[in-house]
N, C-alpha and C positions, 0 to 999 in steps of 0.2 A: 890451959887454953889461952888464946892470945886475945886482947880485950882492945879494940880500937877505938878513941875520943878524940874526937873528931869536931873541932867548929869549921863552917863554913861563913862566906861573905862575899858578897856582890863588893864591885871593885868602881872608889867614889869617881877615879880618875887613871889615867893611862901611863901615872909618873913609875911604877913598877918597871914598864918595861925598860926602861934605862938599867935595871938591877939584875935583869934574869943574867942567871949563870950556864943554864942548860936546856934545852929544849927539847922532848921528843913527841914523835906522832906517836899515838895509841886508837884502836881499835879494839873495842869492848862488847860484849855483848852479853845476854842474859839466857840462860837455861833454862833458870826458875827464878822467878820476881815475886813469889808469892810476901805476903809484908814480916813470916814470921822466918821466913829464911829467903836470901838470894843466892844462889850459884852462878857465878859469872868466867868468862873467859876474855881473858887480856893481851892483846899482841903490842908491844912497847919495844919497837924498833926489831932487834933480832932477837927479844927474848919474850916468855910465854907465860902464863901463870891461870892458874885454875882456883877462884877461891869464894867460899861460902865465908856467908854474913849470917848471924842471927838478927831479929828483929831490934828496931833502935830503940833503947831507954834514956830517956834525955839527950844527950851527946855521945853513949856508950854504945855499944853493941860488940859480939863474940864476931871475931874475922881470922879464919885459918887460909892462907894463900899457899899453893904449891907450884913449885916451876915443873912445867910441862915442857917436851916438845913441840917446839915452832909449828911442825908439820899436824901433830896431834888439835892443837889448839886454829891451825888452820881451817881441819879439816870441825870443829868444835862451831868456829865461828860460823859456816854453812847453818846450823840449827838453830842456828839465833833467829828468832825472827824482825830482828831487826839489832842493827850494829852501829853504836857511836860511833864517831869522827871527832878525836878531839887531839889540839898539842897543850902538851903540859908542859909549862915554864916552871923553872925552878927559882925562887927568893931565897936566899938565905941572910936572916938580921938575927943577931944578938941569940946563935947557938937554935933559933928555932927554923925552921922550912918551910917556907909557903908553898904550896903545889897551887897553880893557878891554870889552869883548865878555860883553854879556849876553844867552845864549841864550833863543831862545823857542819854542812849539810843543812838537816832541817832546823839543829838547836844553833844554827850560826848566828851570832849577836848576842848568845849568854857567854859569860868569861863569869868565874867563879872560883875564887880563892880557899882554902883547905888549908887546915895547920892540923897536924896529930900533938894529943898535948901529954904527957904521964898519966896527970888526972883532970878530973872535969873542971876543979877551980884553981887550975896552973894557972899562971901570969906569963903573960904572952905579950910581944911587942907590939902595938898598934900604930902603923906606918899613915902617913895622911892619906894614901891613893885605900888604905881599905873601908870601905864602905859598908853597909847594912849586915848586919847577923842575920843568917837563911837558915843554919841549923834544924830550928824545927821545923821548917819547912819541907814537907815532903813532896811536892814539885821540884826542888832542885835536887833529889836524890837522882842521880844515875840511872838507876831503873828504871825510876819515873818518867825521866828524860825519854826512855828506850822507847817507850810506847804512849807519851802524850809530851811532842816535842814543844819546846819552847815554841816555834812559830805558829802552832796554834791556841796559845793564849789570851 
């Protein structure tokens, strides 16, 4: 089973986007958000992906993703009861990847950096524009996002 460790981070300043390498829209939504497992469906430009989370332990949690059809996960996204807007910028410093997540719609105005690490106490690059540890924060979880958006905080 595949284990995903995960820090996240609020971003101190805007000098990142001088670095993105890549950008795509995605469209996310949830099936099941319950806290000890999420099922989600992802549309990321022309590709699809269907994947359960087990519940987070510290920075950890069990995450199996499968690629679906586009049209499958289309017709997926209809049952969400509600579906993220977000582009994700890609970072790459020093062999690691920042996935930096700029919300749109209702959660517009969060931007929110992600790095997947090996393990929980890897040593990761810290660039001046990253800003605060959200990690345990379970407001900035995705899910969370889905059904208490940022603009109502």
């Amino acid at each position: 089973m595949a284990v995903e460790i995960e820090r996240k981070f609020l971003l101190a300043n805007a000098d990142w986007r001088a670095q993105v390498q890549q950008s795509t829209r995605i469209a996310q939504g949830y099936l099941n958000d319950a806290p000890a497992r999420t099922v989600r469906v992802r549309v990321k430009g022309e590709a699809a992906f269907l994947t359960i989370k087990g519940q987070t332990e510290g920075i950890s949690r069990l995450e199996i993703e499968y690629p679906i059809p586009l049209a499958d996960a289309l017709e997926l996204l209809k049952l969400c009861p509600n579906v993220l807007d977000k582009t994700r910028h890609l970072v790459n410093l020093d062999g690691h990847t920042f996935e930096i997540d700029e919300f749109h719609g209702q959660n517009a105005g969060l931007i929110v950096a992600e790095l997947e690490l090996p393990s929980a106490d890897a040593r990761y690059p810290q660039p001046a524009w990253l800003g605060a540890e959200v990690s345990g924060d379970p407001r900035y979880f995705n899910s969370a996002l889905s059904t208490h958006p940022y603009c109502n905080w």
